[in-house]
C-alpha positions in Angstrom: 37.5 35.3 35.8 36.5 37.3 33.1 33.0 38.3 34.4 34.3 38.6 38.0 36.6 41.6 36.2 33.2 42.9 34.1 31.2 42.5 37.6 33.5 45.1 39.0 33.5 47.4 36.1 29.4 47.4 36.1 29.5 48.0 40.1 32.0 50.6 39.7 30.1 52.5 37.3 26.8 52.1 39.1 28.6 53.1 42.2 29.8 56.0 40.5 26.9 56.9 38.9 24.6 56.7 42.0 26.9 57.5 44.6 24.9 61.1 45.1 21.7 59.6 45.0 22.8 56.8 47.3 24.2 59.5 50.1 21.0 61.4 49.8 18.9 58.5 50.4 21.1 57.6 53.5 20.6 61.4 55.0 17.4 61.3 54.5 16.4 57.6 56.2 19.8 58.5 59.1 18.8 55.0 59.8 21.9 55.3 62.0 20.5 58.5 64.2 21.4 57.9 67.7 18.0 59.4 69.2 16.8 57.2 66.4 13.5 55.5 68.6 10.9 52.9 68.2 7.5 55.5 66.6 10.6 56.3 64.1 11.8 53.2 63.2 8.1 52.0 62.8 7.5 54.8 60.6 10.5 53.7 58.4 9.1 50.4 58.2 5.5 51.6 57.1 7.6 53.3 54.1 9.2 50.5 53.3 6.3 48.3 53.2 4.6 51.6 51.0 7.6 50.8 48.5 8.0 46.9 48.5 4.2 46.2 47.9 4.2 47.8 44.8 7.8 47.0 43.6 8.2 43.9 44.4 5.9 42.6 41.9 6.9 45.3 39.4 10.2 44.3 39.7 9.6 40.7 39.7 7.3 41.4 36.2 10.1 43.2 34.5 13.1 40.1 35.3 10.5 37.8 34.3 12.8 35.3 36.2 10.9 33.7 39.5 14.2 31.6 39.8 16.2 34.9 40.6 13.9 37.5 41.8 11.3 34.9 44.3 14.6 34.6 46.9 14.8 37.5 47.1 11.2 39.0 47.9 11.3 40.8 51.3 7.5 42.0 51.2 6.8 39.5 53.8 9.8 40.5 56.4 8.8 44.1 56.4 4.8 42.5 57.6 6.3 40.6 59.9 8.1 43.0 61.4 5.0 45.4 61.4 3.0 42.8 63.1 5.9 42.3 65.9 6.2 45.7 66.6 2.1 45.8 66.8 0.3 46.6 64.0 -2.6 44.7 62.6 -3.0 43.2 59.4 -6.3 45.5 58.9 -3.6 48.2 59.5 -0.9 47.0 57.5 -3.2 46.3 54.6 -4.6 49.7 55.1 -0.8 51.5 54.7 -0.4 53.6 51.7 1.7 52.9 48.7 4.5 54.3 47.5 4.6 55.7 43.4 7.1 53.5 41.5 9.7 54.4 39.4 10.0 54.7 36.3 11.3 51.1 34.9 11.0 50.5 31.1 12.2 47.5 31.0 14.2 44.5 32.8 17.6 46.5 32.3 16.7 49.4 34.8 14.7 46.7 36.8 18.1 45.2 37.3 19.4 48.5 37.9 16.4 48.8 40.6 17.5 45.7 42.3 21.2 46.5 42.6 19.6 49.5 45.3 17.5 46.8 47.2 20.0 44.5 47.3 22.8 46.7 47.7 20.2 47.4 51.2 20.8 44.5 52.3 24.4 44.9 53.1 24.0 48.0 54.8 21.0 46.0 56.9 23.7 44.3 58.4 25.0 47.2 60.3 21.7 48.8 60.9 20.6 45.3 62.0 23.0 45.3 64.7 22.2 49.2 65.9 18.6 48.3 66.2 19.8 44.9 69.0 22.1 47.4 70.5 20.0 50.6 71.0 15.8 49.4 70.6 16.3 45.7 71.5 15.2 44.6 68.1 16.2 42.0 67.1 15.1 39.6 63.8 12.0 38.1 65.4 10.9 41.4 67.4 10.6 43.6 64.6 14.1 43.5 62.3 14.1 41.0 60.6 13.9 43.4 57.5 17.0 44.9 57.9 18.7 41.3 58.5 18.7 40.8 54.5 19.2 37.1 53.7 21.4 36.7 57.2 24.2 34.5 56.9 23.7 34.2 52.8 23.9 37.9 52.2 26.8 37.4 50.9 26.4 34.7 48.7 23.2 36.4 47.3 24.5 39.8 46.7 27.3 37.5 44.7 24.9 35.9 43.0 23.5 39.3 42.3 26.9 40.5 41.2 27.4 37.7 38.3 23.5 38.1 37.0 25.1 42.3 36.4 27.7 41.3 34.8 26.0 39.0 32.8 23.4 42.1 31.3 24.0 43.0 28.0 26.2 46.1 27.4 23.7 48.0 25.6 21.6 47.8 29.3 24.1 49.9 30.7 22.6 53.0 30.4 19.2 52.0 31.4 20.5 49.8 34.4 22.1 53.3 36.1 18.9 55.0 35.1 16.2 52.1 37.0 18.8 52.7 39.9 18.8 56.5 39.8 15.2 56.7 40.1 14.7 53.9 42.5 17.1 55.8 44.6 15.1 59.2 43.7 12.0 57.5 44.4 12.5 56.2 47.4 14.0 59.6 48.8 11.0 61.6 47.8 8.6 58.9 49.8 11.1 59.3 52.9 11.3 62.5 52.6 7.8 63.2 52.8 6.7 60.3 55.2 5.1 63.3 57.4 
């Protein structure tokens, strides 16, 4: 019970704490755009891809934990989906990469993962506008956006207790590897040309 209460209490703050970052992140992706069209939506997975390819194993590095952080690599959705929606792996090899963040240790790596993670609840909704409006769905191009499917859930639980569980002196640099994730990732979307 007792780190369910503490699990809240880190979200809260990093909710708190990120919650400008976070809304201008979502304005600039406006993932939910109705004239939101196919040359957009593969441009946002190109970004992506720019980000994951270098973060993923950054991130990975920092957690030093393949246990925790292997589940949930999503490097190899965001190809996929390129490839369904036509892109070659010359091209997709060939696809620029994103600067990282600045993470100084696994404390603001954590506090990097709470942002990709946190993505994958949102997916869920955006998974859904993609069927309804582009007729994509997980094996035509979105399977990104699906997260973990029916475990998202359970793995952003599982995410939840491994917060709560980080030392209290992380706490400060757990908001700042989310800030700048979230800061990073707006600058690359924002200039996505």
């Amino acid at each position: 019970m007792s780190a369910v209460v503490e699990s809240r209490g880190v979200l809260a703050q990093l909710r708190e704490q990120t919650r400008p970052a976070h809304a201008r992140l979502e304005t600039t992706l406006n993932l939910l755009d109705e004239q939101l069209g196919r040359p957009e939506y593969l441009k946002i997975l190109m970004r992506f891809h720019g980000f994951w390819q270098f973060w993923q194993p950054l991130a990975g590095k920092l957690m030093d934990d393949a246990d925790f952080t292997g589940p949930r690599e999503r490097l190899h959705l965001l190809t996929a989906d390129l490839a369904a929606l036509g892109l070659s792996p010359v091209a997709v090899a060939a696809l620029p990469g994103c600067p990282m963040p600045e993470l100084g240790g696994a404390g603001a790596a954590l506090g990097s993962m709470y942002v990709m993670e946190g993505s994958t609840l949102g997916g869920r909704v955006i998974e859904k506008q993609l069927l309804a409006r582009l007729g994509i769905g997980q094996d035509s191009g979105g399977s990104y956006f699906a997260g973990y499917g029916e475990r998202t859930g359970l793995m952003w639980r599982e995410f939840l207790a491994r917060l709560a569980a980080a030392p209290a002196a992380d706490a400060a640099q757990i908001n700042a590897g989310a800030n700048a994730t979230f800061a990073c990732l707006t600058l690359w979307f924002a200039h996505s040309g």
